[in-house]
C-alpha positions in Angstrom: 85.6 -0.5 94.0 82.4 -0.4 95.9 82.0 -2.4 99.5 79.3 -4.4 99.8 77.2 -2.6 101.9 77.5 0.1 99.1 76.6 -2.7 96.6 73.5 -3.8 98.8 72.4 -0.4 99.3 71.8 0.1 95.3 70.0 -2.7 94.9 67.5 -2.0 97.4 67.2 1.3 95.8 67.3 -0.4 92.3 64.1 -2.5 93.5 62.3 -0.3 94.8 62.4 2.2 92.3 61.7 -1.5 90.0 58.1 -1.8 92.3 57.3 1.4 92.4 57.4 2.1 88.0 55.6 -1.8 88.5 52.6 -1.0 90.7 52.3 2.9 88.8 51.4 0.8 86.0 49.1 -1.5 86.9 47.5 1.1 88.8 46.9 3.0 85.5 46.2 -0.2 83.2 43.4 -1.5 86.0 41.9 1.5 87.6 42.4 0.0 90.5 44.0 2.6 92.7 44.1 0.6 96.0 47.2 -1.4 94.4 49.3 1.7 96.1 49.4 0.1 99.4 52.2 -1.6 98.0 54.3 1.3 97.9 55.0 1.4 101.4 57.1 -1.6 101.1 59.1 0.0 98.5 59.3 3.1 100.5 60.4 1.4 103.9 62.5 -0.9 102.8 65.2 1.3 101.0 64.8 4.0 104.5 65.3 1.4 106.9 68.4 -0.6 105.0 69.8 2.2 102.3 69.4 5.6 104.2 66.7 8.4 104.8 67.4 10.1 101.3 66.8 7.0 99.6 63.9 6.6 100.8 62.8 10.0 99.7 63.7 9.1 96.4 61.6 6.7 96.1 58.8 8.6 98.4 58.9 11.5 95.1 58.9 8.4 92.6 55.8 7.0 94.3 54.6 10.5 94.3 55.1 11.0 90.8 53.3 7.9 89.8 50.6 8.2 91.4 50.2 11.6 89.9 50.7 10.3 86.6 48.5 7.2 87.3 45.3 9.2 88.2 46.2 12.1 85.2 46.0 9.6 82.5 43.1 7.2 83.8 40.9 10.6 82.9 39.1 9.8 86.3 35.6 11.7 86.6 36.2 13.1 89.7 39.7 14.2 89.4 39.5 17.2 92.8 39.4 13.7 94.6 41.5 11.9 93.2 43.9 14.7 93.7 43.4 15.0 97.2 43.8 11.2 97.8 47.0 11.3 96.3 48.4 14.4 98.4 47.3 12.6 101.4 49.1 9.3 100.1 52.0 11.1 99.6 52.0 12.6 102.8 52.0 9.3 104.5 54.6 7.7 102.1 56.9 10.6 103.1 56.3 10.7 106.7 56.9 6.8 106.6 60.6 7.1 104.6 61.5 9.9 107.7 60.7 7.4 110.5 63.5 5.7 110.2 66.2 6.5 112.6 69.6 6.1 110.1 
């Protein structure tokens, strides 16, 4: 059986990874890209409480939606949407490895 530390630890994951599917689509279904601010939250909270690799989990998740977010909202201008997400994703990534687990 699992302590509860262990227990705790998976279901900050579990919610983050919840937030992260959550904002991805309501990015996509509104268009409105400047939701992903609220992946930081889910990125920081599972480094800071449930480890550094965690948070990189989620960090590729993030990544991942975003991707998927701007390739099916057929934007007209997809070189910049492209390079606003690489810089998003930088940030999101260098905020899940400053946390000192």
């Amino acid at each position: 059986m699992r302590d509860y530390s262990q227990n705790i630890k998976l279901a900050i994951l579990a919610t983050s990874v919840l937030a992260v599917i959550l904002v991805s689509f309501l990015s996509y279904y509104t268009g409105d890209f400047s939701l992903e601010v609220i992946y930081a939250p889910a990125i920081l909270l599972p480094s800071w409480y449930a480890g550094r690799l965690q948070g990189l989990i989620v960090t590729i998740l993030s990544g991942a939606g975003i991707f998927l977010s701007y390739y099916f909202f057929n934007a007209q201008s997809m070189a910049m949407h492209y390079v606003n997400m690489g810089l998003e994703v930088v940030v999101l990534t260098t905020s899940a490895y400053q946390h000192r687990h």
